[in-house]
N, CA, C and O atoms as a GROMACS GRO file, in nm:
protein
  468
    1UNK      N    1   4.906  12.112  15.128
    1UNK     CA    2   4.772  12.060  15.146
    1UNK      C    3   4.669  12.145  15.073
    1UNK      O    4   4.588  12.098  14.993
    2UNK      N    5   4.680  12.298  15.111
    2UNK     CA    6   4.612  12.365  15.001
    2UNK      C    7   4.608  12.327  14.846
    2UNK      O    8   4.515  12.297  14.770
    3UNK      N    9   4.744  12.339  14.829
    3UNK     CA   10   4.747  12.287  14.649
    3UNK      C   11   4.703  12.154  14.606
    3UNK      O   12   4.711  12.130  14.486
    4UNK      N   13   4.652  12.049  14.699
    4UNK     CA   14   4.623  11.965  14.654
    4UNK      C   15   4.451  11.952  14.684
    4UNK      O   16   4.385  11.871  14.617
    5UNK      N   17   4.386  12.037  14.788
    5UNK     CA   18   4.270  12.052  14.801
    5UNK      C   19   4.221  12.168  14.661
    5UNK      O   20   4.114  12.165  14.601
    6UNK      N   21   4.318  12.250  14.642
    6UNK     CA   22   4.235  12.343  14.528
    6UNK      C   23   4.272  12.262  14.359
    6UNK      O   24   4.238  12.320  14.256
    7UNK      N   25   4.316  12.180  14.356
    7UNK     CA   26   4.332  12.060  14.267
    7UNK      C   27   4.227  11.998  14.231
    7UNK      O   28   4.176  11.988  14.120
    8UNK      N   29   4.188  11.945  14.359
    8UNK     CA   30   4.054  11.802  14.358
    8UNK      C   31   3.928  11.908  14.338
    8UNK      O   32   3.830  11.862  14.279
    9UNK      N   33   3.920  12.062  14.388
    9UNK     CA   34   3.789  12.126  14.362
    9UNK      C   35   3.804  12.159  14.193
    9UNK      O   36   3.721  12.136  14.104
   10UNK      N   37   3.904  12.204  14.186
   10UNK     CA   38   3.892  12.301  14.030
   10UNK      C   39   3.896  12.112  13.924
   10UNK      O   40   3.837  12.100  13.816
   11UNK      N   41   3.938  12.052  13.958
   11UNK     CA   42   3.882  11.898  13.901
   11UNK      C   43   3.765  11.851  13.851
   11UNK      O   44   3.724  11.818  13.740
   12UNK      N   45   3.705  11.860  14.008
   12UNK     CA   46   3.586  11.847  14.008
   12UNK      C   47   3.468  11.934  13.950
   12UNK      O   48   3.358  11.894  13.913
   13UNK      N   49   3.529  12.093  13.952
   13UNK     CA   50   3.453  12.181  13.850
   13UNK      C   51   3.472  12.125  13.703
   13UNK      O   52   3.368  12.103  13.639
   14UNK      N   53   3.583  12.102  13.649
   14UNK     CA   54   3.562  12.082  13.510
   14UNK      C   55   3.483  11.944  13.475
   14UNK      O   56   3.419  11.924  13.372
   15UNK      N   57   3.502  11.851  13.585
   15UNK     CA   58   3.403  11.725  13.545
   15UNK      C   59   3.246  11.752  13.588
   15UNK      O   60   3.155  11.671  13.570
   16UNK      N   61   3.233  11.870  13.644
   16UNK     CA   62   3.053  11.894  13.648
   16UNK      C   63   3.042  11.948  13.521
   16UNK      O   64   2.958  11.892  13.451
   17UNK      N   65   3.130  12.081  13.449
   17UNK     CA   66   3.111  12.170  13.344
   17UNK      C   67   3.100  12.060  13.244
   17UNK      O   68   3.006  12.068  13.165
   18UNK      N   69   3.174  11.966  13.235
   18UNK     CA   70   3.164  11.874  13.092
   18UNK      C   71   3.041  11.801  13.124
   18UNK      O   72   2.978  11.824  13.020
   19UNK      N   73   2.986  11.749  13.174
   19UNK     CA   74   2.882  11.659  13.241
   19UNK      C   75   2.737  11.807  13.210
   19UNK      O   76   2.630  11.754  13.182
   20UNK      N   77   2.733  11.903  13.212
   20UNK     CA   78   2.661  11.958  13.198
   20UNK      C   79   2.656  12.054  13.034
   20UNK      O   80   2.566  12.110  12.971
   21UNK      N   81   2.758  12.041  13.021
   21UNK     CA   82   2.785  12.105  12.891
   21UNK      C   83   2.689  11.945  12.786
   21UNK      O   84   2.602  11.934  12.699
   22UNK      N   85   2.752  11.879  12.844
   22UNK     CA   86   2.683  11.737  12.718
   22UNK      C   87   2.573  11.667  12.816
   22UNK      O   88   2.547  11.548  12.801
   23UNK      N   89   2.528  11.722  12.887
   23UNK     CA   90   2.376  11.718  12.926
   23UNK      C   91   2.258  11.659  12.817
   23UNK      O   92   2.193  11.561  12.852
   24UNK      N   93   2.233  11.721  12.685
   24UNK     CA   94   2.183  11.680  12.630
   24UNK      C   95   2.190  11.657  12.499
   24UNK      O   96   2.308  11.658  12.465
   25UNK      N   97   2.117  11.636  12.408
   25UNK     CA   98   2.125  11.636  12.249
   25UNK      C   99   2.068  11.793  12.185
   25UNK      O  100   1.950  11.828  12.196
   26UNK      N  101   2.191  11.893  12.106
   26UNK     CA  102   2.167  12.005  12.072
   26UNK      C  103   2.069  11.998  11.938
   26UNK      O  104   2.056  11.885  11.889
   27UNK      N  105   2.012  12.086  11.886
   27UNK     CA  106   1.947  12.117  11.736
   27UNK      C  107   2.050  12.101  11.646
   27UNK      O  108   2.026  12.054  11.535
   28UNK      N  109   2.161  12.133  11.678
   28UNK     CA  110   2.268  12.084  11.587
   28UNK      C  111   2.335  11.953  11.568
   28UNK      O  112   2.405  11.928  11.470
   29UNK      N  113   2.314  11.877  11.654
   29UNK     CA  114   2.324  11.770  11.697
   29UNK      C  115   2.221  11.674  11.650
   29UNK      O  116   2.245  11.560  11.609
   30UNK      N  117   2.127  11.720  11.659
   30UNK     CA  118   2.048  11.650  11.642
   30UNK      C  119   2.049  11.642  11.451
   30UNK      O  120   2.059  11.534  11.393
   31UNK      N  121   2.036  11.787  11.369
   31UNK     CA  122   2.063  11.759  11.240
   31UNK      C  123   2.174  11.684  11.208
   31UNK      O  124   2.179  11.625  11.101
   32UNK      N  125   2.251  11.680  11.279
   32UNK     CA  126   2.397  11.599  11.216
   32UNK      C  127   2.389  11.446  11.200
   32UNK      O  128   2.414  11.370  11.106
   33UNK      N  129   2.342  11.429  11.332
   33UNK     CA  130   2.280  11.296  11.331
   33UNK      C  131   2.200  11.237  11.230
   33UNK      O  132   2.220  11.130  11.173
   34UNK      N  133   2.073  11.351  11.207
   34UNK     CA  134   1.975  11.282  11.091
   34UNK      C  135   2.070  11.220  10.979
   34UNK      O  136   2.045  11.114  10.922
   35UNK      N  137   2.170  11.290  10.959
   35UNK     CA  138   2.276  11.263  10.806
   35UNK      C  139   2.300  11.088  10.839
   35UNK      O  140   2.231  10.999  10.790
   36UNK      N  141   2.372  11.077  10.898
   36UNK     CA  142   2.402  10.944  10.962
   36UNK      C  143   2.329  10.828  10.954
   36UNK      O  144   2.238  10.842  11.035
   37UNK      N  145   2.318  10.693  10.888
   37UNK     CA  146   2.215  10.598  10.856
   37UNK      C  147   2.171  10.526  11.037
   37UNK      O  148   2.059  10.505  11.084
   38UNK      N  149   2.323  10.503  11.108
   38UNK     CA  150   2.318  10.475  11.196
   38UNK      C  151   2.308  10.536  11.322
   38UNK      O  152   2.314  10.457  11.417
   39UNK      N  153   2.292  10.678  11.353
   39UNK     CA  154   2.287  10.800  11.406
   39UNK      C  155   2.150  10.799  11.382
   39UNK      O  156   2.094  10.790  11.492
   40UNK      N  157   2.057  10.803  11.280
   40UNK     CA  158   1.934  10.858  11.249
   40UNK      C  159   1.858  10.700  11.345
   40UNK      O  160   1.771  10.714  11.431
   41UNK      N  161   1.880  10.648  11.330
   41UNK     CA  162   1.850  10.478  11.448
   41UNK      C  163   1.811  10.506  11.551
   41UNK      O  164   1.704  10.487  11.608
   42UNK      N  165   1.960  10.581  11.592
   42UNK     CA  166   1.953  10.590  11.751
   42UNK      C  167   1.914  10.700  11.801
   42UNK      O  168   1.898  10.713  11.922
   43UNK      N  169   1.891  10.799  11.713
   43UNK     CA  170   1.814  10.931  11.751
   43UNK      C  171   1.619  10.871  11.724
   43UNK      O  172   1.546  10.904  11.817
   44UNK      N  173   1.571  10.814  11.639
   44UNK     CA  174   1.408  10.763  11.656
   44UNK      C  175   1.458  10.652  11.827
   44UNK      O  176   1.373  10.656  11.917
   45UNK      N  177   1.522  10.610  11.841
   45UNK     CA  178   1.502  10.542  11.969
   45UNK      C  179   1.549  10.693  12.114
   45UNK      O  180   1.478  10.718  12.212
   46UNK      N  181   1.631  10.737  12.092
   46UNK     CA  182   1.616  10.877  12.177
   46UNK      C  183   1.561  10.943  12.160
   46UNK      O  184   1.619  11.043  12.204
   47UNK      N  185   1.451  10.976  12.112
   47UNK     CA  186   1.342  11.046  12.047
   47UNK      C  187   1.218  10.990  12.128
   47UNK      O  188   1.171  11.044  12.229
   48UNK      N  189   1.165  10.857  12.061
   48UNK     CA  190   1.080  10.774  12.167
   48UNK      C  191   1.092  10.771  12.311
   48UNK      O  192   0.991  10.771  12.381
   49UNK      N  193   1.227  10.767  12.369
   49UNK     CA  194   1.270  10.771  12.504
   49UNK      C  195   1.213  10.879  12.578
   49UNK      O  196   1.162  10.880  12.690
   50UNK      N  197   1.245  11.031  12.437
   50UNK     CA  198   1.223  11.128  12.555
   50UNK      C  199   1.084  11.172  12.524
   50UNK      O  200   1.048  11.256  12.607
   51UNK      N  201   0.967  11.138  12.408
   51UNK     CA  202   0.852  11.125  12.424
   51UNK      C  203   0.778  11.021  12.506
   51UNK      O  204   0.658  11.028  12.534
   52UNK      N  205   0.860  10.929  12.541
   52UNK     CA  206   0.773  10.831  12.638
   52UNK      C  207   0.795  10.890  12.777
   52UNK      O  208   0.720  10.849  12.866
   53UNK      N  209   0.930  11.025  12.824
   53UNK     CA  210   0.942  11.066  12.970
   53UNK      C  211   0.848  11.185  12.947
   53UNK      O  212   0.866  11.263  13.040
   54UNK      N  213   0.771  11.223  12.878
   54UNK     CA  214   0.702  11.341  12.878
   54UNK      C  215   0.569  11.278  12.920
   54UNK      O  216   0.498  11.337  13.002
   55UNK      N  217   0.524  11.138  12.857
   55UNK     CA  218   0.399  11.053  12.882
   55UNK      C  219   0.418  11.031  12.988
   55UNK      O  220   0.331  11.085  13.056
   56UNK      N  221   0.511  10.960  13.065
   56UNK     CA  222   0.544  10.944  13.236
   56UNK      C  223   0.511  11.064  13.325
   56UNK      O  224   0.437  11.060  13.423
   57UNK      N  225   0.575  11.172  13.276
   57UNK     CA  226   0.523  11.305  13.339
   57UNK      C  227   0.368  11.385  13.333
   57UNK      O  228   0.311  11.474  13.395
   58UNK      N  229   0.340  11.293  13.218
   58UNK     CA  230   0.206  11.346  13.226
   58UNK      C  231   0.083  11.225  13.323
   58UNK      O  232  -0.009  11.260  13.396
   59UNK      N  233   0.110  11.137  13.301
   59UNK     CA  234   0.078  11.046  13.444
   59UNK      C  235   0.118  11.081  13.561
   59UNK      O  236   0.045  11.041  13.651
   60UNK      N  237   0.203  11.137  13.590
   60UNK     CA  238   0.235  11.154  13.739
   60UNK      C  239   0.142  11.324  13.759
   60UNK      O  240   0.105  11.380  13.862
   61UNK      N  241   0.134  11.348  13.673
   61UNK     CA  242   0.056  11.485  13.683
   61UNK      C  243  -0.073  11.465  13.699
   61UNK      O  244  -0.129  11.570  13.730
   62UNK      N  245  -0.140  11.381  13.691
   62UNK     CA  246  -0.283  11.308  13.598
   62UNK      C  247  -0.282  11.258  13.798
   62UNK      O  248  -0.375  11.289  13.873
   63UNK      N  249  -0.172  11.190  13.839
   63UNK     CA  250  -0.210  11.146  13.939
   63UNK      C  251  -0.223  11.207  14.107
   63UNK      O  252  -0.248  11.150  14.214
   64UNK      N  253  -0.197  11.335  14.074
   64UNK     CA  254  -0.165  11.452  14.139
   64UNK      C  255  -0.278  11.560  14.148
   64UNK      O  256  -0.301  11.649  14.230
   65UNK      N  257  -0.344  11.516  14.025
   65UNK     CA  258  -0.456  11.636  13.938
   65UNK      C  259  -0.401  11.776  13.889
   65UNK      O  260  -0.462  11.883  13.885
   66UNK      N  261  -0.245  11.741  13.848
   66UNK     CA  262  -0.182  11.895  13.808
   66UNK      C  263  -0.242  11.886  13.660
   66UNK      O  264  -0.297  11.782  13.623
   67UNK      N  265  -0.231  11.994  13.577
   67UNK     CA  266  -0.243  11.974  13.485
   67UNK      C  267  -0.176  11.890  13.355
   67UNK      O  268  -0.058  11.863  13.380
   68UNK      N  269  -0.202  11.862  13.278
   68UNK     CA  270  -0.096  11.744  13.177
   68UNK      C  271  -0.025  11.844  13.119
   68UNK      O  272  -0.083  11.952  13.133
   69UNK      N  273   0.087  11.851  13.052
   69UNK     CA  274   0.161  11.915  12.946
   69UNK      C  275   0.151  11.907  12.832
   69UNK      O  276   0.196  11.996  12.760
   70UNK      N  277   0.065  11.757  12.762
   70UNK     CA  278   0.016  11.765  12.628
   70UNK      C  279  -0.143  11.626  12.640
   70UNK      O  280  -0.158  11.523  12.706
   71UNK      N  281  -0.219  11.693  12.551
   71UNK     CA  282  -0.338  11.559  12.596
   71UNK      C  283  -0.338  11.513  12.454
   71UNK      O  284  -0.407  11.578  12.376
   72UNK      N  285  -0.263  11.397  12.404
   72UNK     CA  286  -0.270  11.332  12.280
   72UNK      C  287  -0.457  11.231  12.330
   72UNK      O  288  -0.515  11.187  12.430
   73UNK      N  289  -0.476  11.244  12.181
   73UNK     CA  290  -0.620  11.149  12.186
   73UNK      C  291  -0.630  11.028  12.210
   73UNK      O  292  -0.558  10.943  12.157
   74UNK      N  293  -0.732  11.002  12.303
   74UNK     CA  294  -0.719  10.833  12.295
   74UNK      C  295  -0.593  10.775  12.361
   74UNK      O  296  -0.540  10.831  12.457
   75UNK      N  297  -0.562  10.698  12.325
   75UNK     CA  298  -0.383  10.617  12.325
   75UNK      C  299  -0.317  10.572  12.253
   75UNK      O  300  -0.274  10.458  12.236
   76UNK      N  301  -0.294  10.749  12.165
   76UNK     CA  302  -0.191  10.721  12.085
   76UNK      C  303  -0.083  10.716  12.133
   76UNK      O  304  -0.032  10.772  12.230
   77UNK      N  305  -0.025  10.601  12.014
   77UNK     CA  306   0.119  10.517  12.122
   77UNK      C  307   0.231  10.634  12.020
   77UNK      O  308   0.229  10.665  11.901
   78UNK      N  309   0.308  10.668  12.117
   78UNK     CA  310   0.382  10.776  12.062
   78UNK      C  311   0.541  10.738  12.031
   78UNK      O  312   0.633  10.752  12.112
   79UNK      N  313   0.550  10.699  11.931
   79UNK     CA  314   0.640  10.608  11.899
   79UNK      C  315   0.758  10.698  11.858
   79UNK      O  316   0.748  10.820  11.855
   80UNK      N  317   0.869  10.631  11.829
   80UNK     CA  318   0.978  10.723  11.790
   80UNK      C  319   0.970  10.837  11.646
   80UNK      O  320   0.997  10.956  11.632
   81UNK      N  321   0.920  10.732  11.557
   81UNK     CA  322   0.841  10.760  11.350
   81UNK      C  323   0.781  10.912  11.404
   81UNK      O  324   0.811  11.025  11.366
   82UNK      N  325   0.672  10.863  11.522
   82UNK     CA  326   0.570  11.003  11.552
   82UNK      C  327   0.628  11.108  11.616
   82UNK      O  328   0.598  11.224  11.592
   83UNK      N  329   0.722  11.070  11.710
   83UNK     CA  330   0.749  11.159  11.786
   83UNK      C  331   0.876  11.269  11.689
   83UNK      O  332   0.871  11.391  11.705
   84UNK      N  333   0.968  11.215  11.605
   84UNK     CA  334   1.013  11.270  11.493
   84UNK      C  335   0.963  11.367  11.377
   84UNK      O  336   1.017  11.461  11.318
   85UNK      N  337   0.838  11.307  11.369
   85UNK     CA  338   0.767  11.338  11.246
   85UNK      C  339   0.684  11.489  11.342
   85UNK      O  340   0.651  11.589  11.278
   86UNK      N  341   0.664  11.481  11.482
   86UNK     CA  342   0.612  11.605  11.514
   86UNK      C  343   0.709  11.706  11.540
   86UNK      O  344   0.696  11.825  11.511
   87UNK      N  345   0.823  11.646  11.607
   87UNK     CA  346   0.957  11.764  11.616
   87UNK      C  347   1.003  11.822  11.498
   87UNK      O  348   1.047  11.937  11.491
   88UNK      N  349   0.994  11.750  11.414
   88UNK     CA  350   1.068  11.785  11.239
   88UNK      C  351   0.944  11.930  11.213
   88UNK      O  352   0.976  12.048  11.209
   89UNK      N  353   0.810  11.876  11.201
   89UNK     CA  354   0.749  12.008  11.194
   89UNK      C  355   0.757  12.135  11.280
   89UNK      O  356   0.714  12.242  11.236
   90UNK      N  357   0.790  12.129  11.356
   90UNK     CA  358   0.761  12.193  11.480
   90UNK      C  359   0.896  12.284  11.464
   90UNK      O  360   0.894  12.406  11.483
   91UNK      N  361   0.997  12.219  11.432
   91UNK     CA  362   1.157  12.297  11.386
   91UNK      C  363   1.132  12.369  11.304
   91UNK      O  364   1.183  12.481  11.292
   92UNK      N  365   1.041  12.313  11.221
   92UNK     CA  366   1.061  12.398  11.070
   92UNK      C  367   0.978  12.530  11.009
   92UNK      O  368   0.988  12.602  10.910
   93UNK      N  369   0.850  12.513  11.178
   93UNK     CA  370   0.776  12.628  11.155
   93UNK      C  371   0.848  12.720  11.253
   93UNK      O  372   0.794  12.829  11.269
   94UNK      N  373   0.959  12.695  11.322
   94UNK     CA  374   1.023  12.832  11.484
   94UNK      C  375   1.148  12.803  11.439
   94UNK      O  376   1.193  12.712  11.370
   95UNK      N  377   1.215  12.937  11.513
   95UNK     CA  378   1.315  12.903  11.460
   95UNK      C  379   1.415  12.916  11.589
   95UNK      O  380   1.404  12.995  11.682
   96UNK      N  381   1.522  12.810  11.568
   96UNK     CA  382   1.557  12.784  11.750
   96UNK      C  383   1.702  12.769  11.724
   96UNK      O  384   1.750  12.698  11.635
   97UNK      N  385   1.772  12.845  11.814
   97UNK     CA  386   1.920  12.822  11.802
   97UNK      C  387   2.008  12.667  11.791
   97UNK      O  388   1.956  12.564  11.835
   98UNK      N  389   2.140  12.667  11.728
   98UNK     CA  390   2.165  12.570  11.723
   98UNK      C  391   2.214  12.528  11.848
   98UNK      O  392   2.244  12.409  11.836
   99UNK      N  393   2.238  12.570  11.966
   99UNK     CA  394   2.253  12.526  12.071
   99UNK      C  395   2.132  12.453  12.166
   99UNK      O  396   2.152  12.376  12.260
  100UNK      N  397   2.027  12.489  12.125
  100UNK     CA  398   1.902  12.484  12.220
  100UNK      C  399   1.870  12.266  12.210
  100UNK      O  400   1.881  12.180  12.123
  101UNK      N  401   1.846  12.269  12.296
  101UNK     CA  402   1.818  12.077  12.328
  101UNK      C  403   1.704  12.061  12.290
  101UNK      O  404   1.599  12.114  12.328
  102UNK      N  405   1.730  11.968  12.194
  102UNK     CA  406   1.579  11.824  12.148
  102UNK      C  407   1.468  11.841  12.254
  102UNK      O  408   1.360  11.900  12.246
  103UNK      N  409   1.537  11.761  12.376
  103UNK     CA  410   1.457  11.757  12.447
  103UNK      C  411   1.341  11.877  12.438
  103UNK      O  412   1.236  11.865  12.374
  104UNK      N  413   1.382  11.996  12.515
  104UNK     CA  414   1.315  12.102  12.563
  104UNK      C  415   1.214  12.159  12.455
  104UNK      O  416   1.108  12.216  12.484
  105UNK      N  417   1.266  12.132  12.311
  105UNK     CA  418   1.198  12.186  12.198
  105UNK      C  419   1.089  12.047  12.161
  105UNK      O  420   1.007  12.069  12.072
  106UNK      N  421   1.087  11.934  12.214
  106UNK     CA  422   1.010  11.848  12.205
  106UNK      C  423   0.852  11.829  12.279
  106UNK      O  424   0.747  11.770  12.250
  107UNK      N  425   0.909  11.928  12.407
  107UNK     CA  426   0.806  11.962  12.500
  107UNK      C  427   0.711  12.042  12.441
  107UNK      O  428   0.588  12.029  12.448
  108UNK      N  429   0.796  12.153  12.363
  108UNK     CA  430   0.687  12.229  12.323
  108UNK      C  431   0.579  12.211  12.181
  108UNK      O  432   0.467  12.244  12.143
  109UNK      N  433   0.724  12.119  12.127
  109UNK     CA  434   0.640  12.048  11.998
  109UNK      C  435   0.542  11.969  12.030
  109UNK      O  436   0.457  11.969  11.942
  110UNK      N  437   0.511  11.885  12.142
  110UNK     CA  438   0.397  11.826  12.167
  110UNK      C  439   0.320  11.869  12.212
  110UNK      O  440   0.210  11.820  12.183
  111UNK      N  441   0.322  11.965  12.294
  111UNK     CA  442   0.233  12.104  12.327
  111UNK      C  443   0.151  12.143  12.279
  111UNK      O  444   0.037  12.160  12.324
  112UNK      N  445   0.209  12.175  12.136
  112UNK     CA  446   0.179  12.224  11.998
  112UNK      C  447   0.039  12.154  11.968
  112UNK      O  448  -0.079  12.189  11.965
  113UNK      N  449   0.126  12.016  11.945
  113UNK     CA  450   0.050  11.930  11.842
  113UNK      C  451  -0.067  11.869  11.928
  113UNK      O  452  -0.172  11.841  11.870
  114UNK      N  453  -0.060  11.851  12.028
  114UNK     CA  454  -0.178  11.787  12.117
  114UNK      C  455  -0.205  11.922  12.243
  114UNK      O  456  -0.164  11.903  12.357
  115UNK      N  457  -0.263  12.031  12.214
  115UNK     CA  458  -0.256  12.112  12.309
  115UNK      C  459  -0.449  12.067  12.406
  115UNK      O  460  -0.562  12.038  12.369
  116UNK      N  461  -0.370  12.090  12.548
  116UNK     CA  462  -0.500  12.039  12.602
  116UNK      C  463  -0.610  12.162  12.610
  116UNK      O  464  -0.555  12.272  12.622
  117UNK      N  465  -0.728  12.164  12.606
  117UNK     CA  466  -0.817  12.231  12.618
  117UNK      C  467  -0.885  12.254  12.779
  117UNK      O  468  -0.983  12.327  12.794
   0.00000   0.00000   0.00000
């Protein structure tokens, strides 16, 4: 009974470790992709995705009165083209391991580029 209970745990460890290991999209990952006609597609649509959950978060902050994380002007619609075109700069002026996630480096790229006053 032991050997089959320390089975289903050490199991279940390696299906959290993989599940967290590919958690997200790496800097390396993410260049590899750009190469790709059909990869580069679906990265401007995961791109938009995770600039439109940063806009969600900044509404729920807005509705809270926390502070926002980035104040773009007006309502600019932050599209995948834009949200690319600000991470691409934003890579190319820091310099960030190839392990480090899109995501997290996206936060700060918009940070960057729309910082609130």
């Amino acid at each position: 009974m032991k050997a089959i209970v320390l089975m289903a745990v050490l199991s279940i460890g390696l299906v959290l470790q993989d599940a967290y290991a590919s958690s997200g999209l790496t800097l390396a990952q993410y260049r590899e992709w750009k190469k790709d006609s059909i990869k580069k597609e679906m990265l401007t649509t995961y791109t938009a995705g995770m600039g439109q959950g940063v806009v969600f978060s900044n509404v729920h902050n807005k509705s809270y009165n926390l502070p926002q994380i980035f104040c773009p002007p007006g309502d600019l619609p932050l599209t995948g083209d834009l949200t690319n075109q600000i991470l691409e700069n934003f890579i190319g002026r820091n310099n960030f391991k190839p392990t480090d996630e899109i995501s997290i480096i996206l936060i700060f790229a918009l940070k960057n580029a729309y910082p609130c006053r």
